[in-house]
N, CA, C and O atoms as a DFTB+ gen file, in Angstrom:
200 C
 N C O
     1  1      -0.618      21.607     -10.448
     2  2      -1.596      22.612     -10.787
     3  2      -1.966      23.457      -9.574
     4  3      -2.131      24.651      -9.823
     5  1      -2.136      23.055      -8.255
     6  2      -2.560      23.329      -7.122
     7  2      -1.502      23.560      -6.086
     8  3      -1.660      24.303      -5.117
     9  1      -0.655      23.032      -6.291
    10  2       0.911      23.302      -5.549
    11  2       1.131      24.329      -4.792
    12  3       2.062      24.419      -3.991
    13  1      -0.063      25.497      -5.092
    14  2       0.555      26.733      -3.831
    15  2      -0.655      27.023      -2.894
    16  3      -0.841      28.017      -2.192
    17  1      -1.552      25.748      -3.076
    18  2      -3.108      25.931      -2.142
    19  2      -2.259      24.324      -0.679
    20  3      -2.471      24.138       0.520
    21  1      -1.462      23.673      -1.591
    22  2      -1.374      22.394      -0.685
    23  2       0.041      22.274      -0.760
    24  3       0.708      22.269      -1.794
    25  1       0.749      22.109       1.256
    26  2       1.846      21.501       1.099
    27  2       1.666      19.889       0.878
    28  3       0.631      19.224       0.838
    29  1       3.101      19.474       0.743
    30  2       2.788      17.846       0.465
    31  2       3.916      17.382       1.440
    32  3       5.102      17.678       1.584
    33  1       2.855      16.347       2.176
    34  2       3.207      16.201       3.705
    35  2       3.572      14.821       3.206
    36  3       3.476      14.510       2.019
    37  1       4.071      13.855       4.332
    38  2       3.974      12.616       4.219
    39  2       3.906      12.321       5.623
    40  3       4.013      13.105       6.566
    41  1       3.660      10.741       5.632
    42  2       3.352      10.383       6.990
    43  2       3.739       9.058       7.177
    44  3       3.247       8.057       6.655
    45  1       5.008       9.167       8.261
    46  2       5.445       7.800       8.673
    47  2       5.368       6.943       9.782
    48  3       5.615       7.329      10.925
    49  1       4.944       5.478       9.417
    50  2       4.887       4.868      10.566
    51  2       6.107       4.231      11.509
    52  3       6.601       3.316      10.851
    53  1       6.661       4.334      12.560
    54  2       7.309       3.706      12.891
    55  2       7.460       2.515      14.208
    56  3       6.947       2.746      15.303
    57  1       7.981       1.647      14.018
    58  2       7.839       0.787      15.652
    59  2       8.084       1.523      16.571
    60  3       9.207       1.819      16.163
    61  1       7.960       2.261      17.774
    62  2       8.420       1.789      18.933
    63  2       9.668       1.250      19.254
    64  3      10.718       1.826      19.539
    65  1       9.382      -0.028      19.161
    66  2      10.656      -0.766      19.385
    67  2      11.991      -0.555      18.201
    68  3      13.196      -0.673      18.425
    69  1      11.558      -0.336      17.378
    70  2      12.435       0.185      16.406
    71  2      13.503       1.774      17.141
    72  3      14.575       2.150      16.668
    73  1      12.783       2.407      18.341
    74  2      13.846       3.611      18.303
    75  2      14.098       3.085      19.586
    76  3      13.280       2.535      20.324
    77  1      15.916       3.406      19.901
    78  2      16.301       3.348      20.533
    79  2      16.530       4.729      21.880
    80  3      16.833       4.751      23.073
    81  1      16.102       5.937      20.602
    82  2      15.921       7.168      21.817
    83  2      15.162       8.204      21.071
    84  3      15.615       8.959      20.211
    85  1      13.590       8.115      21.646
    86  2      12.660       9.053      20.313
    87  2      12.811      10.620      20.460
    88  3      12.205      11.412      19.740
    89  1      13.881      11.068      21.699
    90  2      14.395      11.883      21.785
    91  2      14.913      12.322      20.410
    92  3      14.254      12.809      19.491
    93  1      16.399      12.017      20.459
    94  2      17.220      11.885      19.068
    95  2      16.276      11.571      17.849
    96  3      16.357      12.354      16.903
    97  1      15.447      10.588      17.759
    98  2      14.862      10.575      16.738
    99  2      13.848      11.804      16.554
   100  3      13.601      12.106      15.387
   101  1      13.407      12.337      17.282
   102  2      13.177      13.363      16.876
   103  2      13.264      14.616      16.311
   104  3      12.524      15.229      15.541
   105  1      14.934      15.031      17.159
   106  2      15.160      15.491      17.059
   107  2      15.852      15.799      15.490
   108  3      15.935      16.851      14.855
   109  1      16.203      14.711      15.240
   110  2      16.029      14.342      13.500
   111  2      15.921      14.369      12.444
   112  3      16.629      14.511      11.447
   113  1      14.433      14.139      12.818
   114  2      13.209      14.250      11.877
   115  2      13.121      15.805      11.866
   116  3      13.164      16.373      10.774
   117  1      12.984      16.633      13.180
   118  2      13.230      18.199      13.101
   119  2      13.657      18.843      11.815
   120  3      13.090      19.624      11.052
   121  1      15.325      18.030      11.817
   122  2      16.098      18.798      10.624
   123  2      15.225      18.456       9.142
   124  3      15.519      19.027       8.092
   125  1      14.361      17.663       9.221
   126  2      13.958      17.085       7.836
   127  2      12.567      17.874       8.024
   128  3      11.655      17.261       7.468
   129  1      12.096      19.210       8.732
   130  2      10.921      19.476       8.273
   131  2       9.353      18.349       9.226
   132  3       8.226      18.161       8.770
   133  1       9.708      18.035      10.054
   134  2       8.904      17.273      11.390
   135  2       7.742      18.432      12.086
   136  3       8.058      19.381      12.804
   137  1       6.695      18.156      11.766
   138  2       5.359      18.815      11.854
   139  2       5.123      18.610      13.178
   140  3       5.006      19.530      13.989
   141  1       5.021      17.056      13.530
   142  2       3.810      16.854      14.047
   143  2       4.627      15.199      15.057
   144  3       5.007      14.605      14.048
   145  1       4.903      14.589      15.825
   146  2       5.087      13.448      15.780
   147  2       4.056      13.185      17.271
   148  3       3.822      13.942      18.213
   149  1       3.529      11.562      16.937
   150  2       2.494      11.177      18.210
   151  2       2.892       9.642      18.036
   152  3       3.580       9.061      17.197
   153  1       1.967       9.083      19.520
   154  2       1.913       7.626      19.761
   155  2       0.155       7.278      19.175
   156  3      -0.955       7.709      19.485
   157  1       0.721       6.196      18.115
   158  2      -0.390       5.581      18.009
   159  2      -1.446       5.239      19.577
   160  3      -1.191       5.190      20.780
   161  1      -2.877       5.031      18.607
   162  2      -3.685       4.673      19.793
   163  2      -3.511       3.602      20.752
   164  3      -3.913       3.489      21.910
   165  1      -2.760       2.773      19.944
   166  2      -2.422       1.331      21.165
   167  2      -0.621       1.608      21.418
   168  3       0.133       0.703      21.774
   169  1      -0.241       2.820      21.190
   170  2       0.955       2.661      21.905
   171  2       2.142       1.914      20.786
   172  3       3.356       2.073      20.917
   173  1       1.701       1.344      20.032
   174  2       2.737       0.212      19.426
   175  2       3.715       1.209      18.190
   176  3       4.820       0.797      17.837
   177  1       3.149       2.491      17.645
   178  2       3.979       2.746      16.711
   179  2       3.917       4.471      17.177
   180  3       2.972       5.170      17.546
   181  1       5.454       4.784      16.958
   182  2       4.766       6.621      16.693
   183  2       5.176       7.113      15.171
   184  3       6.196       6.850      14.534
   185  1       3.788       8.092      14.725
   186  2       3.760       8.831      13.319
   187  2       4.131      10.165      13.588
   188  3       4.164      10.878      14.591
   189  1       4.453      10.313      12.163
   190  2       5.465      11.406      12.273
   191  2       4.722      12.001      11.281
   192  3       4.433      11.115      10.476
   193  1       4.238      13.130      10.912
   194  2       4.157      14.200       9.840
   195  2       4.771      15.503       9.033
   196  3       4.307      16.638       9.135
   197  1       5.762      15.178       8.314
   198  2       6.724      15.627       7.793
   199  2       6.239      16.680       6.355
   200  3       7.103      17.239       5.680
């Protein structure tokens, strides 16, 4: 109904230890529409907003 007031984002968590180069992973996520990516507050995961 509202579809042209709101994009529809999503938001993923990921380990840390899970990437081997958050370079590349970023670079990535880029091709998929990547907003936004940060380090959680304690460091342990980074989110991505897509």
């Amino acid at each position: 109904m509202h579809d042209f007031i709101f994009d529809r984002k999503g938001v993923f968590y990921v380990p840390i230890e899970k990437i081997a180069d958050t370079e590349e992973f970023e670079l990535e996520f880029i091709d998929f529409g990547l907003d936004r990516m940060e380090k959680s507050d304690d460091e342990r995961f980074l989110f991505t907003l897509c």
